[in-house]
N, C-alpha and C positions, 0 to 999 in steps of 0.2 A: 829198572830194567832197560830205558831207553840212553842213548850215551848221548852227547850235546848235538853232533851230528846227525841226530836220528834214525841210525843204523837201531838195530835190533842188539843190544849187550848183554848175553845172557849169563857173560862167567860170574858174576856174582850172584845169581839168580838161588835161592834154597828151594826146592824141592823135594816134597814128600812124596813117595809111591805106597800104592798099598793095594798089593794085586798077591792071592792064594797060591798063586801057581809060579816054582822059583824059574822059567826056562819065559818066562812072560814079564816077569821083573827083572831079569838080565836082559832080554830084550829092549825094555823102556829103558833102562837104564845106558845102554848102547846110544840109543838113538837119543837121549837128550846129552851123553856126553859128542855125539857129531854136531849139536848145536850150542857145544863148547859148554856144557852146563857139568861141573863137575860136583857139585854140592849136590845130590842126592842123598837122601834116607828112604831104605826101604822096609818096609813092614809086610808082613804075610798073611797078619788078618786085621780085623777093625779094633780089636782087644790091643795088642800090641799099637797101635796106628794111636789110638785113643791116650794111651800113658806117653807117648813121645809128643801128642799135640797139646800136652799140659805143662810143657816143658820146654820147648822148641819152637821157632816163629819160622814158618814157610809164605814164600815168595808167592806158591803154586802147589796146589794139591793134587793130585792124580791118582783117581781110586778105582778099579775094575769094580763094575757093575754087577758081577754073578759073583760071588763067595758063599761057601756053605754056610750056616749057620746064619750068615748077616749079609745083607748085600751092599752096595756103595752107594745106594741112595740111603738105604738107612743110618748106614756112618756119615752120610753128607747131612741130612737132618738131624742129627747128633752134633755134629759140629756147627751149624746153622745156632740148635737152642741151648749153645752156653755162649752167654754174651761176654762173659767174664773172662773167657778164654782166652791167649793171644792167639788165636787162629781164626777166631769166631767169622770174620769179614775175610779171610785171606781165597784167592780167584779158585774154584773144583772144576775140575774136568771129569766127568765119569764118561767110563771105556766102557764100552760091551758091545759081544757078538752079537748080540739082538737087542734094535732098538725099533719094535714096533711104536707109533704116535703113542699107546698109553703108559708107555715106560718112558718115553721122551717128558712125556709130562709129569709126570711121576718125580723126574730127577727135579727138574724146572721145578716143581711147586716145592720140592723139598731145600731147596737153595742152592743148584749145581750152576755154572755160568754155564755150560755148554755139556752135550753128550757128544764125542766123538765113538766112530764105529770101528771094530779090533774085523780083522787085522789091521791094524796101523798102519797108517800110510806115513812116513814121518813128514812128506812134504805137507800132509791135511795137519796134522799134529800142530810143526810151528806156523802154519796159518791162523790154526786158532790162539796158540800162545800170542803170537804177536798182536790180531784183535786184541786180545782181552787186555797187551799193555799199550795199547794206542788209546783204548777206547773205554776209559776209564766210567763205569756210571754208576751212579748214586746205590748206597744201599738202603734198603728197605726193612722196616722193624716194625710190623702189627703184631696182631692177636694171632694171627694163622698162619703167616710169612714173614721169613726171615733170610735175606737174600740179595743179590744185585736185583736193580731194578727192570723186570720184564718187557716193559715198554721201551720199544725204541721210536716211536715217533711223539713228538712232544707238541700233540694236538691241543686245544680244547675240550672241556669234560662236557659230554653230553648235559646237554638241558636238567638238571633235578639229582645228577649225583656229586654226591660230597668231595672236598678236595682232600686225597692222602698224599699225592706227592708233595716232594721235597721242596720248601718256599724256590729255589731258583728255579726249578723245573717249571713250577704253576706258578711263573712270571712272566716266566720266556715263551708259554704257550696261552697267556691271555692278552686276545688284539689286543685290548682297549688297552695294554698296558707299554706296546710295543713303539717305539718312537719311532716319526714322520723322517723321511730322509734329510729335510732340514734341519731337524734337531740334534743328529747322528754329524749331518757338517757343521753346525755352529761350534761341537765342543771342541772339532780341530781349526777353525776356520781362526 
């Protein structure tokens, strides 16, 4: 997604949508072809959404949060637990008119990188698009998550809990492992 210049390049960018309502899918689909993104698929429920992600490799997922039947966090956790998939890791963005904090978390714990809030703003849209390809971070595979990795600060683990992050993460965030400025000038010196 990024060009060597490090402009934002989005023409080659694949994009799935997958939002019920067709006057809100023409919509997205407007505003990511203004950010030159001409490669979209749209789908109108998670049924439909589901047989094209078993088939199809997206850049970027984008799924409205409210749909009858299914919502887009549950098709985001659908796609989170097939590893097997080619979409399994690929960046979610879930939309929706209502994001009280338990539906924020909700998406979060189900695997989404971000909830953005409908009406769309497109400038908040590729704000977040662009984070998500600046700002590449580790994905995550337990027993209960399956997802980019939630933490953004890359502390030390409190005193007595276990390490799950990823060995560079839990190297880069323990002192004793961290090298003395001298050491950092010896290797160009």
């Amino acid at each position: 997604m990024l060009h060597s210049t490090s402009r934002l390049d989005l023409r080659k960018t694949k994009v799935l949508l997958v939002d019920d309502n067709p006057q809100s899918l023409e919509l997205m689909t407007q505003i990511l072809l203004g950010f030159r993104v001409d490669k979209t698929s749209g789908c109108r429920s998670p049924e439909e959404a589901r047989e094209l992600l078993t088939s199809a490799i997206f850049d970027l997922i984008i799924i409205d949060g409210e749909m009858p039947n299914e919502d887009g966090i549950s098709l985001t956790r659908h796609i989170r637990g097939e590893p097997n998939l080619p979409n399994f890791t690929a960046p979610i963005i879930v939309v929706s008119g209502h994001t009280p904090a338990e539906k924020v978390i909700r998406a979060r714990d189900a695997g989404a990188n971000m909830i953005v809030k409908k009406p769309i703003a497109p400038a908040v849209l590729l704000s977040r698009i662009e984070w998500l390809a600046r700002n590449s971070r580790e994905f995550v595979t337990t027993s209960n998550y399956c997802g980019p990795d939630r933490r953004f600060q890359h502390l030390p683990l409190p005193e007595g809990l276990p390490e799950r992050r990823a060995d560079t993460i839990a190297l880069t965030a323990n002192p004793e492992r961290a090298m003395s400025q001298d050491d950092v000038d010896a290797l160009f010196g």
